[in-house]
Structures are given as structure tokens and as C-alpha cells.
N, C-alpha and C positions, 0 to 999 in steps of 0.2 A: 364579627369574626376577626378583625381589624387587632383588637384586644386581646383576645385570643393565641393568637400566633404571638404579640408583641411578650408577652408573657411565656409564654412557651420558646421564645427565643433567650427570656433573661433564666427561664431555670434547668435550660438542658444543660450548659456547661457542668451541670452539678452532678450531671450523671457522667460527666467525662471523669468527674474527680471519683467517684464511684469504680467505672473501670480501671482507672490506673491503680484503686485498694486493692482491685482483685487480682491484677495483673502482678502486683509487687511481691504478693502473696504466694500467686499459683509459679511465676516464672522465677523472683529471684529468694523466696522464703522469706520474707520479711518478718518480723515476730511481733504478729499483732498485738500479744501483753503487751508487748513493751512501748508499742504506738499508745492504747485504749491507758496506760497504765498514765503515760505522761498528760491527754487529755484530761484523766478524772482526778489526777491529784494535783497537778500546776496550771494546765491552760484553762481546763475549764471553772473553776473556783477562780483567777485574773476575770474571765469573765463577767461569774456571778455578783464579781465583787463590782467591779464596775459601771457595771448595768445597775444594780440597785443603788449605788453613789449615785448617776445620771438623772435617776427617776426622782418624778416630782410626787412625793408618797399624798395618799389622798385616799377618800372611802372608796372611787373607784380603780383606785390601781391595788388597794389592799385587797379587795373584793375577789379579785381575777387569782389566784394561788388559792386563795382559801375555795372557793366556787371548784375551784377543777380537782380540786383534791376531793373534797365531797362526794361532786359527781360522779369521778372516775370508780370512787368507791362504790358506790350506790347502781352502779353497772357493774362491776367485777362480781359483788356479791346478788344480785340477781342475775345473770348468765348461770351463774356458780348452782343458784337453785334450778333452774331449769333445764340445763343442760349437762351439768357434774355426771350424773350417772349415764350416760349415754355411751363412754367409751369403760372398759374394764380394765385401763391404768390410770394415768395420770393428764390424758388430754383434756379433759372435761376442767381442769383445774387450769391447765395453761389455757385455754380460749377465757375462760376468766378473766385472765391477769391479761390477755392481750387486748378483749375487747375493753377494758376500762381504759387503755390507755398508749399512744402513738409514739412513733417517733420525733416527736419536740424539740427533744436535744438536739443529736448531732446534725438531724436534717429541717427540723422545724424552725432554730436558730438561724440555722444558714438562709431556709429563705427569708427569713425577718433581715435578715442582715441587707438582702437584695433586695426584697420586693420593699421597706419599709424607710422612712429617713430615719435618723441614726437615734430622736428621741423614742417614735414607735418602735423600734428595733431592741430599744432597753424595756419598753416596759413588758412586750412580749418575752422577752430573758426574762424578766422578775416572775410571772406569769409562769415560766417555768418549772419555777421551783415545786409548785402544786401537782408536780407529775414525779418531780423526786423524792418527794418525800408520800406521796401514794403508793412507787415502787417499792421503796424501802418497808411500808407496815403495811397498808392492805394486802400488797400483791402480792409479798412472800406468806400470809394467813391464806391466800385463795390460791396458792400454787400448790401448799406440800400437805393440806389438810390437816393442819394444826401443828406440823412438826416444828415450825418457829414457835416456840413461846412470845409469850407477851416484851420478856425482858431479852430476848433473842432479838425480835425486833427493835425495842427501844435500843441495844446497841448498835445494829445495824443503822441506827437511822443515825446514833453520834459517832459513827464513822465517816461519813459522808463531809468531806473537806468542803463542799457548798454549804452546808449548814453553816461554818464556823466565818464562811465570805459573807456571807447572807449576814449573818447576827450583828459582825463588826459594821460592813457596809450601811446597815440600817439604821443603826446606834449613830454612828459620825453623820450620817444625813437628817436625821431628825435633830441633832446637835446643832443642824448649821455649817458643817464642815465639808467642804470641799476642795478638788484634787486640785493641786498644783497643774499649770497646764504644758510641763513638762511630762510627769505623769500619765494626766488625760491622752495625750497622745502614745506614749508608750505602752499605755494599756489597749489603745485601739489595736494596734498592731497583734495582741494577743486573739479579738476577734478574727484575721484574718487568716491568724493558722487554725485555729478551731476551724471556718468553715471550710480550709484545706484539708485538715487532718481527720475533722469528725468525717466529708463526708467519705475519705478513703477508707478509713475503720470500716465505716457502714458493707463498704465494697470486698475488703478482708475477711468479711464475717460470711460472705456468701460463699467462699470456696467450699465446704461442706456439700453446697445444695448436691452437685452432680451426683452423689452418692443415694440421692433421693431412692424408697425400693418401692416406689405407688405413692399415688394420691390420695389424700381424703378427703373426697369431695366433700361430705360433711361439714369438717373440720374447715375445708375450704370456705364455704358458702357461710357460714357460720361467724367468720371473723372477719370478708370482707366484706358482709354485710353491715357490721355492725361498723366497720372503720367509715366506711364510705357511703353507706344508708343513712343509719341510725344517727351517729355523729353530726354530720353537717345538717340534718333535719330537727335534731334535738338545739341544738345551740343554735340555729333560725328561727324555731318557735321559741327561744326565749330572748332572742334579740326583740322581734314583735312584739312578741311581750313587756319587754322593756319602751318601747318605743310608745307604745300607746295606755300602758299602766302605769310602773313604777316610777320611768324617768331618771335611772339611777345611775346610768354608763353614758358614753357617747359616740360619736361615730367612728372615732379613732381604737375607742376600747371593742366594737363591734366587730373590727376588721383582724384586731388579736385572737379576739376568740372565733372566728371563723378560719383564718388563718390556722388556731390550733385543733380546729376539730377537722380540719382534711388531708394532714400528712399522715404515710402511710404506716403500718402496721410499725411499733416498737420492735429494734433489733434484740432486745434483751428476751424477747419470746424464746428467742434459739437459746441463749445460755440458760434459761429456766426449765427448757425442754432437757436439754443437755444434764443436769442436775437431778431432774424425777424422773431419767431415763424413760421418758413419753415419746419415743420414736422420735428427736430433736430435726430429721430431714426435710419429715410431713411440715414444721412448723420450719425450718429453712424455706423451704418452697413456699409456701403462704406471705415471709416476709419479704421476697424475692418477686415473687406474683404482684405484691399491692404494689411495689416500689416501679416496677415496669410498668403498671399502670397508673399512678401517679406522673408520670410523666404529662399525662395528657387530660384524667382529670384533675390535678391542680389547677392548671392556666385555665382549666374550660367552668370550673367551680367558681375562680376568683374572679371571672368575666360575666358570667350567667350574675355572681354576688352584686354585680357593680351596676347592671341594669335592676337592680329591686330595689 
């Protein structure tokens, strides 16, 4: 239990930065675009780009983007079959896109930042990317039922300023080229407002919830079964798997992808709710619900992980 708490003492502060998003929000109006706007086109592309400079590329570190993006898909479109018609709008579509896929970014980063040293830190960043670009084309085909076209998605996906960090960063690392260690360091600094600012956004994004009008237990039971069930059960049976078959990851790559399958629901649920006019409150309070209780199963996940 020793572990337990010591963990749960490195990731509460996160929920302080959390409160101060909502407080910035509900008390002095803050305008969360213009926070969300400056993470998705400057801080967080400094990041992506960095993080994939850092990493030492290899079948296992390639392995981990391409596996999650798969996966996530291969869940969003089975939920999609099973569960789509259960509501008469458009929820059956948003539990879709949510079960395939967490909050990584603003809050899965940050703890890689804390719980990880600074090289596991980047390759979980790289690792990232498989949930950006899953948002980008599965999620919006299993949100609007079909109303993205094919070439609707493929622009959405070259929208995306990570893509274009990604491409360059990978290019100059496979080259051989690395960051002047002036640089290296000014681009750290960019990690430490990301896990500033992403996790305020995160906090910003919940002012909505109060307005909640009911719950859907359902809906409830439904997505955070699948975050906090299915997830960290499915990527343990294929760590064991790996460990006694293929032999193809290691133990550093195992704590990534556990790491990414236990952080709480994606906050983009609400803006996709928001979008197909799916009652977006139901799906506020679900992302609000996991993230409160993430509090306590994180530390108690990544403790229980460390005695197996």
C-alpha cells in the first residue's frame, strides 16, 4: 500500500491544475479556445516534435502508434456494432468513439512526464500519436455515421500540426540529426506548460457538467466499463502474451502501454457529443465521473501492475 499512496501523492497535484481550469473558467471567464487553441497548434506539435527527436526509433517503439491506432479502431467499431442502436440519436456513436480511446494527450502525457524519466516519457509521447490520428479517421466515421466522407477525414487528418512535427521529427532522426542542446532544453520547457495548461483545459471543459438534466446509467456503465474493465485487461493479456510468445516489447514498452490503457475517458467525448447534438451533458458527466475516479484508480492500477 506503501506504493500506492506514494503514487497517489505524485498524481493529485494534477487534479489541483484541473480545479484551477475550472475555476478560471466558471469565476473569471477565461476562453478556453483560445487556451485549447494555443496547445493544438504551438505547445503541443514543440512537444511531438521533440519527443520523436529523443526517441531511439526501433520495431518496438514503431510497433506502439501503429498497435493503438488499430486497436482503438477494432473497439470503436465493434462497441459501434453492438451497442449503436440502443439509443434513438446519436449516443450509440459517441460511446463508440469514447470506448476506443482515452485521455493520453492532455492527461496521459502529463503523467508520463511524472511517473516516467524523461526517455520513457518521449517514447509514451510518440505512442501518442496512434490516438491522433485514430481521433482524426475512425472516430469521426463511428461518431456521425458516415457523414465524414473518406476525403473529409483524410483532410482532417492533414490538419493536424502533429502530423507535420511527427513527419519532420522523424525524417531528422532517422538522418542522424540531433537537437543542438540549447534547443533540447528550450523545448523541455514547452513539456512543462503542456502539463500546466493541458491539464487546466481538461478542468475548463467540465464547466458544462452542472447543467447535466439525468443520468444515463447505461451510457454510464457502458464507457466506464470499457475504460477501466476492458482496457487495462486487454493490454495485460497481451503483455503476457508478449512475455511468454512473441518476445517482441520490453519492460519499459509494457509500462507505456499500461500507462495508456488506464487514463480516464477522452475529453473530446464532450465536443463530439456537442457536435451530434447527443445530449453532450450525459457524456460531460461520464468524462467528469472517470476523471474523479482516476484519481485513485491510477496509483492503485500502477501498484497492483508492479507486484505481477
Amino acid at each position: 500500500m506503501s506504493l500506492f499512496f506514494i503514487l497517489l501523492g505524485k498524481i493529485l497535484p494534477l487534479y489541483i491544475n484541473i480545479l484551477l481550469g475550472y475555476l478560471s473558467v466558471r469565476f473569471l471567464k477565461v476562453d478556453k479556445s483560445a487556451i485549447a487553441a494555443i496547445l493544438f497548434y504551438i505547445i503541443g506539435p514543440v512537444v511531438i516534435f521533440s519527443a520523436t527527436m529523443a526517441v531511439e526509433v526501433n520495431p518496438g517503439v514503431l510497433f506502439l502508434p501503429v498497435f493503438f491506432y488499430l486497436f482503438s479502431s477494432a473497439i470503436a467499431f465493434i462497441t459501434l456494432h453492438l451497442f449503436g442502436k440502443q439509443w434513438s440519436d446519436s449516443t450509440g456513436n459517441i460511446l463508440a468513439f469514447t470506448a476506443g480511446t482515452g485521455n493520453t494527450g492532455y492527461f496521459g502525457i502529463v503523467l508520463a512526464l511524472i511517473l516516467f524519466d524523461p526517455e520513457l516519457a518521449d517514447i509514451f509521447i510518440f505512442a501518442v500519436l496512434g490516438a491522433f490520428f485514430y481521433e482524426a479517421t475512425t472516430g469521426y466515421f463511428v461518431t456521425a455515421k458516415g457523414v465524414f466522407t473518406g476525403a473529409e477525414s483524410f483532410r482532417k487528418v492533414l490538419r493536424l500540426p502533429a502530423l507535420y512535427a511527427f513527419v519532420l521529427a522523424i525524417v531528422l532522426n532517422i538522418a542522424g540529426i540531433r537537437l543542438p542542446e540549447m534547443l533540447d532544453v528550450y523545448f523541455g520547457q514547452f513539456k512543462v506548460a503542456f502539463s500546466i495548461l493541458g491539464m487546466m483545459v481538461l478542468g475548463m471543459g467540465f464547466e458544462g457538467w452542472r447543467r447535466s438534466e439525468g443520468v444515463d446509467g447505461k451510457f454510464l456503465a457502458i464507457s466506464l466499463g470499457a475504460k477501466f474493465v476492458f482496457w487495462p485487461l486487454a493490454i495485460l493479456g497481451l503483455i503476457f502474451f508478449d512475455r511468454s510468445v512473441t518476445f517482441l516489447l520490453n519492460e519499459d514498452l509494457y509500462r507505456v502501454m499500461f500507462l495508456f490503457a488506464i487514463v480516464p475517458l477522452a475529453g473530446n467525448t464532450v465536443t463530439l457529443a456537442v457536435l451530434l447534438k447527443a445530449r453532450p451533458e450525459k457524456a460531460a458527466f461520464a468524462v467528469l465521473l472517470s476523471t474523479v475516479i482516476s484519481v485513485f484508480s491510477i496509483p492503485l492500477m500502477l501498484a497492483l501492475y508492479e507486484l505481477i
